[in-house]
N, CA, C and O atoms as CSV, one atom per row, in Angstrom:
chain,resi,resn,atom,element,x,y,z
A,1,UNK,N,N,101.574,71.839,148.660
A,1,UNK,CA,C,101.287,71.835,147.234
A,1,UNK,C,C,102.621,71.705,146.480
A,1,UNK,O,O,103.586,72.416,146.760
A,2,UNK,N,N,102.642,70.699,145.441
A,2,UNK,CA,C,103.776,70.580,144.754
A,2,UNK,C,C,104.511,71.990,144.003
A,2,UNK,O,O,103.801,72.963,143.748
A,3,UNK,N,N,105.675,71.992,143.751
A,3,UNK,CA,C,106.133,73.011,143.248
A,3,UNK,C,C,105.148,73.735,141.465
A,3,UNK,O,O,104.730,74.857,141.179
A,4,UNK,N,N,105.148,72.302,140.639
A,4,UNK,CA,C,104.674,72.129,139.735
A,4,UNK,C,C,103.369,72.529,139.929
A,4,UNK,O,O,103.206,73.502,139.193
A,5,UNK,N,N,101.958,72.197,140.769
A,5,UNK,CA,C,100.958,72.835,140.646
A,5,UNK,C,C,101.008,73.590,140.875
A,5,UNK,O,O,99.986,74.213,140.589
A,6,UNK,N,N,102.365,74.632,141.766
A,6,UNK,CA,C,101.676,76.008,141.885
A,6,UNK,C,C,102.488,76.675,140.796
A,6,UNK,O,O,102.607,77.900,140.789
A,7,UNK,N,N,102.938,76.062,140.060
A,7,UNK,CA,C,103.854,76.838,138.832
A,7,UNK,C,C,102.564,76.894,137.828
A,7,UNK,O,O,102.275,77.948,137.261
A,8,UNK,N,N,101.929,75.887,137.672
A,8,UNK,CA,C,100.416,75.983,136.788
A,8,UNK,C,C,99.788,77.088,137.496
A,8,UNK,O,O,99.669,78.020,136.701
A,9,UNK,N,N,99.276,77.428,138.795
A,9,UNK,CA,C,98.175,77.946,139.130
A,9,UNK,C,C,98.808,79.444,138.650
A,9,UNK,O,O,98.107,80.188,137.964
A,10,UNK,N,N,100.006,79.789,139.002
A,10,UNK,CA,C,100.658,81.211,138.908
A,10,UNK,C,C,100.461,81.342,137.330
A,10,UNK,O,O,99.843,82.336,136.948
A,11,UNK,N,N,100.884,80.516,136.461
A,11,UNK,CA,C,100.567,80.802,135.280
A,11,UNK,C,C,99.197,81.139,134.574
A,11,UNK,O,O,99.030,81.920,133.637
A,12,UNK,N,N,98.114,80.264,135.329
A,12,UNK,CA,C,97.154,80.581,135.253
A,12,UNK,C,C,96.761,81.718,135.772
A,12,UNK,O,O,95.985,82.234,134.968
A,13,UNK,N,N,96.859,82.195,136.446
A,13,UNK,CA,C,96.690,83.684,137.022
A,13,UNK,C,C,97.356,84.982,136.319
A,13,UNK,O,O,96.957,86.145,136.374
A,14,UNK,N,N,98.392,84.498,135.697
A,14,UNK,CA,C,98.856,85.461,134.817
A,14,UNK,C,C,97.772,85.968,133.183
A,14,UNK,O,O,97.565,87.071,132.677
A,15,UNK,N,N,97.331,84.638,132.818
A,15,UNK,CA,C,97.216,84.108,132.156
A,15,UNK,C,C,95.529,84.917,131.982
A,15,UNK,O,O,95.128,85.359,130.905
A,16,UNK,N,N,94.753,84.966,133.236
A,16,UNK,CA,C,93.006,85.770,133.593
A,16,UNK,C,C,94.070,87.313,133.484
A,16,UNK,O,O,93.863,88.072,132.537
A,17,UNK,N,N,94.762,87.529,134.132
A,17,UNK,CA,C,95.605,88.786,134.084
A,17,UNK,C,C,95.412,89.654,133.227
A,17,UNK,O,O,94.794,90.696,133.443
A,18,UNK,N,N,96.058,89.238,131.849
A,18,UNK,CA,C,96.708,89.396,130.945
A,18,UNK,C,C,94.975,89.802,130.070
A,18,UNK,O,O,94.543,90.797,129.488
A,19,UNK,N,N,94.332,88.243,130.439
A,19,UNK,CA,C,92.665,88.756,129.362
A,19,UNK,C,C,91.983,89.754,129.964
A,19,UNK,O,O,91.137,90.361,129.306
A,20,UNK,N,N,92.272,90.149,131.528
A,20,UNK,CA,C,91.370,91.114,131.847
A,20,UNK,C,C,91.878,92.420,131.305
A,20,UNK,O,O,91.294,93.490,131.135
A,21,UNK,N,N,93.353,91.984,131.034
A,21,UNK,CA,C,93.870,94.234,131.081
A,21,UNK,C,C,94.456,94.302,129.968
A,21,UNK,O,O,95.187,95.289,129.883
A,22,UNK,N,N,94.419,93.350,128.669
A,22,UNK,CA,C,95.562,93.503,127.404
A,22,UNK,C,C,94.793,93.107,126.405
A,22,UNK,O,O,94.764,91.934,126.030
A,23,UNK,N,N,94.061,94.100,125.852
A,23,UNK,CA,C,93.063,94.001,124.689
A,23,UNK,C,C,94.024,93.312,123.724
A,23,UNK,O,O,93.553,92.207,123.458
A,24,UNK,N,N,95.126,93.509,123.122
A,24,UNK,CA,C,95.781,92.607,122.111
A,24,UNK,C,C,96.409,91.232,122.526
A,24,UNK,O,O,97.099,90.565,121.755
A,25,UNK,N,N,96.134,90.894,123.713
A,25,UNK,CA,C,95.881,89.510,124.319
A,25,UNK,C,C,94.914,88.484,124.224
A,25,UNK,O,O,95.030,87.289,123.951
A,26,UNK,N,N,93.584,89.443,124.605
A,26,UNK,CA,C,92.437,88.553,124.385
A,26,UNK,C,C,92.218,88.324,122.530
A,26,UNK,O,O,91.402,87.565,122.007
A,27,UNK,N,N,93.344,89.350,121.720
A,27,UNK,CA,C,92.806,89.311,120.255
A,27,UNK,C,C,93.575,88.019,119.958
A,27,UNK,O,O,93.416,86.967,119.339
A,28,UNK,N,N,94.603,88.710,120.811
A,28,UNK,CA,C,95.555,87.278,120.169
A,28,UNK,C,C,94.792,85.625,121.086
A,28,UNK,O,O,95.254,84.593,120.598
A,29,UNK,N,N,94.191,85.491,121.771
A,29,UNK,CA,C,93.463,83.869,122.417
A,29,UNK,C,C,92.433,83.818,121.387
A,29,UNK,O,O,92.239,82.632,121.121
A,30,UNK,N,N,91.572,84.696,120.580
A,30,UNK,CA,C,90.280,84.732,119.858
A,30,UNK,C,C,91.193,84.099,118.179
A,30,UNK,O,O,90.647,83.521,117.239
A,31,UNK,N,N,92.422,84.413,118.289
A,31,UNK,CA,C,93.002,84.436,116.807
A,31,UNK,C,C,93.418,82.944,117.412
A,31,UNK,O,O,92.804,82.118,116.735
A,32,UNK,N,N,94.062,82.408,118.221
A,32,UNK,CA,C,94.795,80.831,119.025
A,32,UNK,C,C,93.080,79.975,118.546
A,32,UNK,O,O,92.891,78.965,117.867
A,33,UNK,N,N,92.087,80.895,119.237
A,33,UNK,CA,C,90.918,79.706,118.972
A,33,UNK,C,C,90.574,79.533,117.914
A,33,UNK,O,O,89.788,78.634,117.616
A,34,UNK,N,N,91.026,80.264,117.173
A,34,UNK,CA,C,90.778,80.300,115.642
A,34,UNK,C,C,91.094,79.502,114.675
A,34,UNK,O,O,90.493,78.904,113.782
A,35,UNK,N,N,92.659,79.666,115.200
A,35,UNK,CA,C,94.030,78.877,114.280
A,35,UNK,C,C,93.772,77.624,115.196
A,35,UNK,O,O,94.760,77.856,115.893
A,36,UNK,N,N,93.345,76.693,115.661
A,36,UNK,CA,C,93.658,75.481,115.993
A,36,UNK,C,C,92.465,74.401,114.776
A,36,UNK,O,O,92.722,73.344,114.200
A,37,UNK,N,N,91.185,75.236,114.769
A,37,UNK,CA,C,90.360,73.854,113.793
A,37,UNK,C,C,91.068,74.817,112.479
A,37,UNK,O,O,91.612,74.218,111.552
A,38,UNK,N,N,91.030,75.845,112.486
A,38,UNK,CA,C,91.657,76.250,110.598
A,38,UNK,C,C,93.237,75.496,110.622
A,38,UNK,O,O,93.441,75.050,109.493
A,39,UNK,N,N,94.429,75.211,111.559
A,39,UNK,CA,C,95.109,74.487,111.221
A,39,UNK,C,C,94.865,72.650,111.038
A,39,UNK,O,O,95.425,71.958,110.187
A,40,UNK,N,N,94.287,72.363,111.657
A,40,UNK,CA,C,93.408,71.080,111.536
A,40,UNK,C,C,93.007,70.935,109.951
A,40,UNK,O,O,93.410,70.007,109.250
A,41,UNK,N,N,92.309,71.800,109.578
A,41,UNK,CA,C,91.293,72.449,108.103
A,41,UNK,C,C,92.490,72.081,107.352
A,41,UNK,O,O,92.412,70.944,106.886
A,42,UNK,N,N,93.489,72.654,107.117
A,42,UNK,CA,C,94.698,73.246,106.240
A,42,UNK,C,C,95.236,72.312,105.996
A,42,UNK,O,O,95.517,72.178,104.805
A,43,UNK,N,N,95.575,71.419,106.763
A,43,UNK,CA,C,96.556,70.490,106.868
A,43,UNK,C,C,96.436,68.937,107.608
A,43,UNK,O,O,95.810,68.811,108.660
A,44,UNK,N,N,96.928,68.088,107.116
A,44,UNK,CA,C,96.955,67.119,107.443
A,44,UNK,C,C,98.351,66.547,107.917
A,44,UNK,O,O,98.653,65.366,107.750
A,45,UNK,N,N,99.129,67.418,108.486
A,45,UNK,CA,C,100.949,66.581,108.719
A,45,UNK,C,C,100.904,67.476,109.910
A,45,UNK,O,O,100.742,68.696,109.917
A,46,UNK,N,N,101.095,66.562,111.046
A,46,UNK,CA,C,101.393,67.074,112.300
A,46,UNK,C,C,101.912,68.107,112.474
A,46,UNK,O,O,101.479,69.046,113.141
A,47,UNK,N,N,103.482,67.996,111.541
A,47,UNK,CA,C,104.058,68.701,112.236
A,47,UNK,C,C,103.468,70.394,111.682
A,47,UNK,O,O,103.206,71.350,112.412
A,48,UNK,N,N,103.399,70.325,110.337
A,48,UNK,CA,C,102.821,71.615,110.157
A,48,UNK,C,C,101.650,72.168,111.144
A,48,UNK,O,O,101.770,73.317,111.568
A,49,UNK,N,N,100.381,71.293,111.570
A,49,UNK,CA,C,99.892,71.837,112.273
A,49,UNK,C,C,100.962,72.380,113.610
A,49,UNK,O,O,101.138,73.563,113.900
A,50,UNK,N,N,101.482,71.415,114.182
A,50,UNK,CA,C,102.295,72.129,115.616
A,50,UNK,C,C,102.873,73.946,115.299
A,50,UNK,O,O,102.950,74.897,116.076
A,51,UNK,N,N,103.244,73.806,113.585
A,51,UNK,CA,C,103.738,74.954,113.294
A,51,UNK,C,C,102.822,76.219,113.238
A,51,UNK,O,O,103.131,77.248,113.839
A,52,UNK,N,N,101.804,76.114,112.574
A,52,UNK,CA,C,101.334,76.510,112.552
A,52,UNK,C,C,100.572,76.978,113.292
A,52,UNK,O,O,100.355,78.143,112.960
A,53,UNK,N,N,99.732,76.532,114.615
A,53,UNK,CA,C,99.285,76.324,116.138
A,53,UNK,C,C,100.853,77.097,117.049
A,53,UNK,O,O,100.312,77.882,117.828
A,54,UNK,N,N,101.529,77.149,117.150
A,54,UNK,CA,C,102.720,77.232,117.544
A,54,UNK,C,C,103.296,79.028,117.363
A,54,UNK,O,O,103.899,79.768,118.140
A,55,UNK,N,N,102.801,79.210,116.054
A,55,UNK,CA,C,103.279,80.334,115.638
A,55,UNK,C,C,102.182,81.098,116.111
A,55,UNK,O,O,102.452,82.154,115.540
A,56,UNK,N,N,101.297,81.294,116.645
A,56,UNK,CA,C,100.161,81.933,117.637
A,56,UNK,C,C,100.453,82.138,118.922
A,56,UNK,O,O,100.307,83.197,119.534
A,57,UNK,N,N,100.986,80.832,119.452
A,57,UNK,CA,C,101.759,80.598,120.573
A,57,UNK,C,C,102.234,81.414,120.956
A,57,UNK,O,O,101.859,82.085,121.918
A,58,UNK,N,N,103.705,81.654,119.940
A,58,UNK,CA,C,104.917,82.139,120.284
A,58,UNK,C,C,104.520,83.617,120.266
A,58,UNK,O,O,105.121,84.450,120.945
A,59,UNK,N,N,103.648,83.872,119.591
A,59,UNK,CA,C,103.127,85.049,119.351
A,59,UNK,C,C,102.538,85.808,121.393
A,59,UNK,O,O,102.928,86.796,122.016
A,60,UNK,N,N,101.808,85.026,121.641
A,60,UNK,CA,C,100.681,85.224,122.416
A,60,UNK,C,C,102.330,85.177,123.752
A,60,UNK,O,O,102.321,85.859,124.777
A,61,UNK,N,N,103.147,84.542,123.486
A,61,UNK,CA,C,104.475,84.325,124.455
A,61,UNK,C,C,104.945,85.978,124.440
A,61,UNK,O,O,105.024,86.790,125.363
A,62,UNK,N,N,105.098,86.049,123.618
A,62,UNK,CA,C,106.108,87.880,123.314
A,62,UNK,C,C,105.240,88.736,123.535
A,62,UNK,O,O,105.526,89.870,123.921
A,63,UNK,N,N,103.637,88.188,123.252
A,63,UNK,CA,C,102.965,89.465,123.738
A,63,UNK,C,C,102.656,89.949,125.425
A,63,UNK,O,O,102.212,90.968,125.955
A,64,UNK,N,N,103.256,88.355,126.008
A,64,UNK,CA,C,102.772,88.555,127.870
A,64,UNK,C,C,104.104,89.300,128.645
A,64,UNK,O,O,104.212,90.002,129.650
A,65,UNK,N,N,105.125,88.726,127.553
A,65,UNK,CA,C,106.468,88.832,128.107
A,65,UNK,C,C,106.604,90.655,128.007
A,65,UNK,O,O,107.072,91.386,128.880
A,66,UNK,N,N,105.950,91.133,126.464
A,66,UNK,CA,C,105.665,92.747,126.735
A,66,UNK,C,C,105.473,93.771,127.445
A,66,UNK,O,O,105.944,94.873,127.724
A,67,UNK,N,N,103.910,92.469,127.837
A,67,UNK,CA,C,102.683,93.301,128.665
A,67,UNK,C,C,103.600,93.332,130.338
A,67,UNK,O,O,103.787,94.413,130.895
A,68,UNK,N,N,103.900,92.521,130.722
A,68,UNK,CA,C,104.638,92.185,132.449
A,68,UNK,C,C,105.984,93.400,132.320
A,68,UNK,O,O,106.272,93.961,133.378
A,69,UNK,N,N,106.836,93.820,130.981
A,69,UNK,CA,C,108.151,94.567,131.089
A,69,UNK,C,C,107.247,96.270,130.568
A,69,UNK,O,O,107.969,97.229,130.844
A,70,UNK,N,N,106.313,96.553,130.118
A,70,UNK,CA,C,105.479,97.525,130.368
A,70,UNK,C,C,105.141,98.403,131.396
A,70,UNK,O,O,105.225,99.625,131.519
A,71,UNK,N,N,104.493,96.942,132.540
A,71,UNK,CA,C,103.658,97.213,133.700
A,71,UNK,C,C,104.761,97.614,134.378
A,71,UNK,O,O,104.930,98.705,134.922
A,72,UNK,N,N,106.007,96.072,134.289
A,72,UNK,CA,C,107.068,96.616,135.718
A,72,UNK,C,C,107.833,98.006,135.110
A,72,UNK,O,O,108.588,98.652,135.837
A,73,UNK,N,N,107.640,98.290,134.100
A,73,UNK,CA,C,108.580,99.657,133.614
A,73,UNK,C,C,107.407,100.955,134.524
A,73,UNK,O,O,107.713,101.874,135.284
A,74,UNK,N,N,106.249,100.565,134.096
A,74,UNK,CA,C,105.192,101.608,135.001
A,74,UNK,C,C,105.004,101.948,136.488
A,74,UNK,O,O,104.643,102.954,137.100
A,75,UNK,N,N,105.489,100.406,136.906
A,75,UNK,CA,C,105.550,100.740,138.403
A,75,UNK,C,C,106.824,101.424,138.564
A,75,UNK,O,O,106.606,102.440,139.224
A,76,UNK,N,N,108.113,101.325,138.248
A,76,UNK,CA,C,109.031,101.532,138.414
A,76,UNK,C,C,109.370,103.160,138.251
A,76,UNK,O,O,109.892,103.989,138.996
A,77,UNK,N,N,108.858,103.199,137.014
A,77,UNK,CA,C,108.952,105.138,137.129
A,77,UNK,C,C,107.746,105.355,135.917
A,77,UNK,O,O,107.636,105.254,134.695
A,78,UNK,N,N,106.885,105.741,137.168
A,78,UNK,CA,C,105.429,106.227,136.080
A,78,UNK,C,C,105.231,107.685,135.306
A,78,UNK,O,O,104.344,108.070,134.544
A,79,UNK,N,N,106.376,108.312,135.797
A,79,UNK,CA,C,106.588,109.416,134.626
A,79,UNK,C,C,107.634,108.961,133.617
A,79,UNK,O,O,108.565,108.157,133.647
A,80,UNK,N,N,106.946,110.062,132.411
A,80,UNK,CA,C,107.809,109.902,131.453
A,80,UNK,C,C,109.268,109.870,131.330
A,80,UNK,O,O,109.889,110.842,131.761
A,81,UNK,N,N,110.152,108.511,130.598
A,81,UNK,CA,C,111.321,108.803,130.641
A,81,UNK,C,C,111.957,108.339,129.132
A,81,UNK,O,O,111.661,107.277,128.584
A,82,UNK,N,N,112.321,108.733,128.915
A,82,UNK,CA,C,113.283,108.438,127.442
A,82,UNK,C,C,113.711,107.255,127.371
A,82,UNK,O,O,113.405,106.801,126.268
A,83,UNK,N,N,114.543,106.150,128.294
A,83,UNK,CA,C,115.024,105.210,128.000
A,83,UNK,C,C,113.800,103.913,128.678
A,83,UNK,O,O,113.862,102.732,128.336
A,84,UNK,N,N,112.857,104.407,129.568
A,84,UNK,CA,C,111.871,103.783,129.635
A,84,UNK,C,C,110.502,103.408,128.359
A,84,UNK,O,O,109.602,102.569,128.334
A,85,UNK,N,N,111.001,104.675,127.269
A,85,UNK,CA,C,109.755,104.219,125.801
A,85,UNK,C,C,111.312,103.834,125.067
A,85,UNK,O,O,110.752,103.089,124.262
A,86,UNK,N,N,112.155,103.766,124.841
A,86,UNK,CA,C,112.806,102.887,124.480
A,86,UNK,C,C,112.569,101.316,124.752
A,86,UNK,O,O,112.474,100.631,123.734
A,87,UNK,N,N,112.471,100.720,125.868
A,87,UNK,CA,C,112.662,99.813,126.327
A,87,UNK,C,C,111.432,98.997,125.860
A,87,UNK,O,O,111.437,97.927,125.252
A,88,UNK,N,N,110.250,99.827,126.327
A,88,UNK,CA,C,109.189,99.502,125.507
A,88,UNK,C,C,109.034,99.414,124.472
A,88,UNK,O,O,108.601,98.264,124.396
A,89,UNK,N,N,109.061,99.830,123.406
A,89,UNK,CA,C,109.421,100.101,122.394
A,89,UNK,C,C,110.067,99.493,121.370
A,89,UNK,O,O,109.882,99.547,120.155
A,90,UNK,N,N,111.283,98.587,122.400
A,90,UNK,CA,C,112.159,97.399,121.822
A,90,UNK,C,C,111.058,96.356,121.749
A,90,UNK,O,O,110.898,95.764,120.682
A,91,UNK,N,N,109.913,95.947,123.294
A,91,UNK,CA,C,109.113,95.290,123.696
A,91,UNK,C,C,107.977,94.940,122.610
A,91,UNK,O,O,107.595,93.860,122.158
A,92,UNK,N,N,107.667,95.991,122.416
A,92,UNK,CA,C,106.583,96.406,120.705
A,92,UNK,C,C,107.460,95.845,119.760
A,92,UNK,O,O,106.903,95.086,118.966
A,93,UNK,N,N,108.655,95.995,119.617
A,93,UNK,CA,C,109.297,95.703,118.082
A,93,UNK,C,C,109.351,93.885,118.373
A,93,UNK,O,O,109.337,93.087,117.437
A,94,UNK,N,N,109.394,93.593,119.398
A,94,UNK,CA,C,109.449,91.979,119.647
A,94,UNK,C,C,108.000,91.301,119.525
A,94,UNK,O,O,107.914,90.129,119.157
A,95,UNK,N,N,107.320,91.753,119.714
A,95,UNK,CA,C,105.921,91.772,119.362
A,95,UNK,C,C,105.251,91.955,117.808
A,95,UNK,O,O,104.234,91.447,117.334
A,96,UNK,N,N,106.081,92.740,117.308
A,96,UNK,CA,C,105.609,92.821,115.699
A,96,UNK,C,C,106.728,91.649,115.345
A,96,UNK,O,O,106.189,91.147,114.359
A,97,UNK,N,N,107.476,91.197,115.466
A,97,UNK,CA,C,108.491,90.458,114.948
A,97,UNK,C,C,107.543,88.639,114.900
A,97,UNK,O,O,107.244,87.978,113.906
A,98,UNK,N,N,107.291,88.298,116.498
A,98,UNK,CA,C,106.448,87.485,116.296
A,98,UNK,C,C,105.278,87.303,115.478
A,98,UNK,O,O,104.849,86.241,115.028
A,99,UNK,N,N,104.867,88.328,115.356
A,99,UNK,CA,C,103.484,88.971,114.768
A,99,UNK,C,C,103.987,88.101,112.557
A,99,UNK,O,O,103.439,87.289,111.810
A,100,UNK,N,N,105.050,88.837,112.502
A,100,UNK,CA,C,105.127,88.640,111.478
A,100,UNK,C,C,105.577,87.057,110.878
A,100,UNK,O,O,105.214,86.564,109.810
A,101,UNK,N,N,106.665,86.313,112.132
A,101,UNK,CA,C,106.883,84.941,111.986
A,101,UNK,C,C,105.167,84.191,111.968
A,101,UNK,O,O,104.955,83.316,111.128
A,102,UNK,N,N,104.364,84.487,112.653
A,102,UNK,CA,C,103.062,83.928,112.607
A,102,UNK,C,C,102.770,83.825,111.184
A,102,UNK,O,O,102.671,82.772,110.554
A,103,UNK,N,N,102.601,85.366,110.593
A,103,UNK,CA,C,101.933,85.448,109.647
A,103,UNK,C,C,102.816,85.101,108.238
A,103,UNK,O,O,102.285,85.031,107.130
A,104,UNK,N,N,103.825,84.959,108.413
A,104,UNK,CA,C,104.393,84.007,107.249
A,104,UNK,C,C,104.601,82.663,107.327
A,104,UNK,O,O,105.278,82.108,106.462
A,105,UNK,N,N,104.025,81.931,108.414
A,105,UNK,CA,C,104.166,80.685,108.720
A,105,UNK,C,C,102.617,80.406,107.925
A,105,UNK,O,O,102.306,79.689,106.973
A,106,UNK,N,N,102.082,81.039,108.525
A,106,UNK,CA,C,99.901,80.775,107.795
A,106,UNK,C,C,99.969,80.964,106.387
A,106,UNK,O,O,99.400,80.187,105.620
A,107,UNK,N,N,100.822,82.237,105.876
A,107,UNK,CA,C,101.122,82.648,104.659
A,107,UNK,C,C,101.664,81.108,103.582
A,107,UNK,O,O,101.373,80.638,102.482
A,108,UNK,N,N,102.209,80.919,104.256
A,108,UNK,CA,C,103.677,79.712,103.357
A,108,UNK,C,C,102.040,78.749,103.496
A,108,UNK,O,O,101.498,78.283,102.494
A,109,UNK,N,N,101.447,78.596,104.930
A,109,UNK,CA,C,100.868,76.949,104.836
A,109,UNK,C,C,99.603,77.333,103.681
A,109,UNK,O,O,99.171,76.548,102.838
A,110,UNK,N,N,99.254,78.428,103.847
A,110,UNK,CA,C,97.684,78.870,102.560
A,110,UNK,C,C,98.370,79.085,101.400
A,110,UNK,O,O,97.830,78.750,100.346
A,111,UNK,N,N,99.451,79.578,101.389
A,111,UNK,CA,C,99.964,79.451,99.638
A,111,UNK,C,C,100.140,77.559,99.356
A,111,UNK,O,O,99.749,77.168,98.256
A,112,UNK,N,N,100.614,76.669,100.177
A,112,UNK,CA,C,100.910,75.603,99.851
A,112,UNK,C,C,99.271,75.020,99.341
A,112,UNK,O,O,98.813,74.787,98.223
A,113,UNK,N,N,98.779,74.938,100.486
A,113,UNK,CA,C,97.328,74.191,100.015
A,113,UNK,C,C,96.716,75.052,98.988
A,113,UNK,O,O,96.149,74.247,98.249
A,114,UNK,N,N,96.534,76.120,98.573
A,114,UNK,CA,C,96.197,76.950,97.755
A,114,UNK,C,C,96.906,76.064,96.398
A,114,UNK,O,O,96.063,75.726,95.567
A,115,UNK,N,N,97.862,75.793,96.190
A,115,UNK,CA,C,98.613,75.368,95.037
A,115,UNK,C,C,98.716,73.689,94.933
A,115,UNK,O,O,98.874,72.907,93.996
A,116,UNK,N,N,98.556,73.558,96.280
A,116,UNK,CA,C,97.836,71.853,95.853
A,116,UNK,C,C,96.782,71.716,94.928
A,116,UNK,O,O,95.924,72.582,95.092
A,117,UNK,N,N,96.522,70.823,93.893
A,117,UNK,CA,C,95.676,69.754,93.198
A,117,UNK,C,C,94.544,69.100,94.539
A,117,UNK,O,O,94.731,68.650,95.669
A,118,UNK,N,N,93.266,69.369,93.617
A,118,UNK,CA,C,92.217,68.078,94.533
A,118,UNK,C,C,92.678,66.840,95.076
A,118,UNK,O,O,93.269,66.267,94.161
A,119,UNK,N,N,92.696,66.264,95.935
A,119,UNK,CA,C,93.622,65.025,96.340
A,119,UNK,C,C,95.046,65.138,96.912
A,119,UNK,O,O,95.722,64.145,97.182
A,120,UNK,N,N,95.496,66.513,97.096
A,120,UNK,CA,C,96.757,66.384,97.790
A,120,UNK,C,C,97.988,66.632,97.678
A,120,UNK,O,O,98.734,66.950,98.605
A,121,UNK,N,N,98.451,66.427,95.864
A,121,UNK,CA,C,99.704,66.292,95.774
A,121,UNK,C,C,100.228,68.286,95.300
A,121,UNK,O,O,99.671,69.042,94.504
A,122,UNK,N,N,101.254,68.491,96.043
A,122,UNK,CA,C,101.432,69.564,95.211
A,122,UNK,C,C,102.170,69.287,93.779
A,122,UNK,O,O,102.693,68.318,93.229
A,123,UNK,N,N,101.920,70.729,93.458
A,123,UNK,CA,C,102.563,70.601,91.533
A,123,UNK,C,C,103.947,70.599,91.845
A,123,UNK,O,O,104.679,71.023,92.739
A,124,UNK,N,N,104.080,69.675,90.292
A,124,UNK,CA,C,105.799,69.151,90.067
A,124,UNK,C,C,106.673,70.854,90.060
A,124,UNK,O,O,106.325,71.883,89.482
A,125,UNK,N,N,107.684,70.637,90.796
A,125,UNK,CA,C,108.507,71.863,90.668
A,125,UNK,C,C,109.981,72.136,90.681
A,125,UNK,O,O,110.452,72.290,91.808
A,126,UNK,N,N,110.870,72.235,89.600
A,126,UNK,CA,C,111.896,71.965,89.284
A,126,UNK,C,C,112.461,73.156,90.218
A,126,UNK,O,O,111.978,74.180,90.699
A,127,UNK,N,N,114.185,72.284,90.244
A,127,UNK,CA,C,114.748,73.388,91.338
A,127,UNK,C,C,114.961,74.771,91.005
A,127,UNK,O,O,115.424,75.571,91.818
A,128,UNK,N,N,114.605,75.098,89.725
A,128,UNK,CA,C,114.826,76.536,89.374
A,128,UNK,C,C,113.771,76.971,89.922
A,128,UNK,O,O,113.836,78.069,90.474
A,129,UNK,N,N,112.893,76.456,89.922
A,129,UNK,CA,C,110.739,76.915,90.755
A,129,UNK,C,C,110.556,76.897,89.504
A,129,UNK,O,O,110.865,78.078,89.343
A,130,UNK,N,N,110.288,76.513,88.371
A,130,UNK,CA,C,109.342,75.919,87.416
A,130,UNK,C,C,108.984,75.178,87.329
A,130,UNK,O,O,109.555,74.260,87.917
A,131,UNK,N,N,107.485,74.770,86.385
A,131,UNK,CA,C,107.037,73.359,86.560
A,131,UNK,C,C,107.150,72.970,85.272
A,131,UNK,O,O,106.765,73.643,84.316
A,132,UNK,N,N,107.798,71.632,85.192
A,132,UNK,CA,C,108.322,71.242,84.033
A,132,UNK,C,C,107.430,71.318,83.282
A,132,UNK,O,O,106.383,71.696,83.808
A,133,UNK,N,N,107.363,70.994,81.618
A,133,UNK,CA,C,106.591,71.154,80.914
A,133,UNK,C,C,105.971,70.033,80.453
A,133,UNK,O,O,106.666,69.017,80.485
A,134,UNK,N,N,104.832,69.922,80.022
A,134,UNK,CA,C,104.307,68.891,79.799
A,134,UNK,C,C,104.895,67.765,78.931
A,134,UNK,O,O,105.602,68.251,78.048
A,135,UNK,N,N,104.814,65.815,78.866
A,135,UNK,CA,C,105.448,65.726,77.502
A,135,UNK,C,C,104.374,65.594,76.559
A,135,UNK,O,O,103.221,65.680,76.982
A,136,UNK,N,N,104.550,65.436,75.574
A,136,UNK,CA,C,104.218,65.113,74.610
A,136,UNK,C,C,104.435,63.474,73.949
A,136,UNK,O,O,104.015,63.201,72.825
């Protein structure tokens, strides 16, 4: 078996892993199935969708990378230790960090379409962030 399919299959196995034992895993694949037709919905420019699709991603990335430095912290010493909920802890703070790049990425793309005009264009906006005034 090529190196490459078994680099898929292992991932895939991580991957049933992760949905069988990490309730904020399977929230975060239910929120991925979510965000792919609502980024579709939102937007029409690739790349924002990739961003937007992406920022779930990266999300659902920090949350496996957590869940695996958790477990191996558990096998490693399953009593309580001080620099072991540290470590975790850092693990959680990397996890809310993604958490929050997500949600200001969705934030920025629903304020944009939110402030678009029917048809597309957003409003005129001078570099101070005002919108010029009408002429007369």
């Amino acid at each position: 078996m090529s190196a490459l399919l078994q680099a898929l299959l292992n991932s895939l196995a991580g991957l049933r892993a992760a949905l069988r034992s990490e309730r904020a895993f399977r929230q975060e694949m239910i929120l991925l199935v979510l965000a792919i037709p609502a980024a579709l919905a939102l937007t029409g420019d690739p790349v924002r969708r990739a961003l937007l699709i992406g920022g779930v991603l990266a999300l659902m990335s920090v949350e496996l990378l957590n869940t695996a430095i958790e477990k191996l912290c558990d096998h490693v010493t399953p009593e309580k230790n001080g620099e072991i909920r540290d470590i975790k802890d850092m693990g959680s703070a990397a996890v809310f960090c993604a958490l929050i790049l997500a949600a200001l990425l969705w934030g920025a793309a629903l304020a944009d379409s939110l402030g678009r005009a029917p048809g597309g264009a957003p409003p005129a906006v001078t570099p101070a962030g005002f919108a010029p005034s009408p002429q007369r």
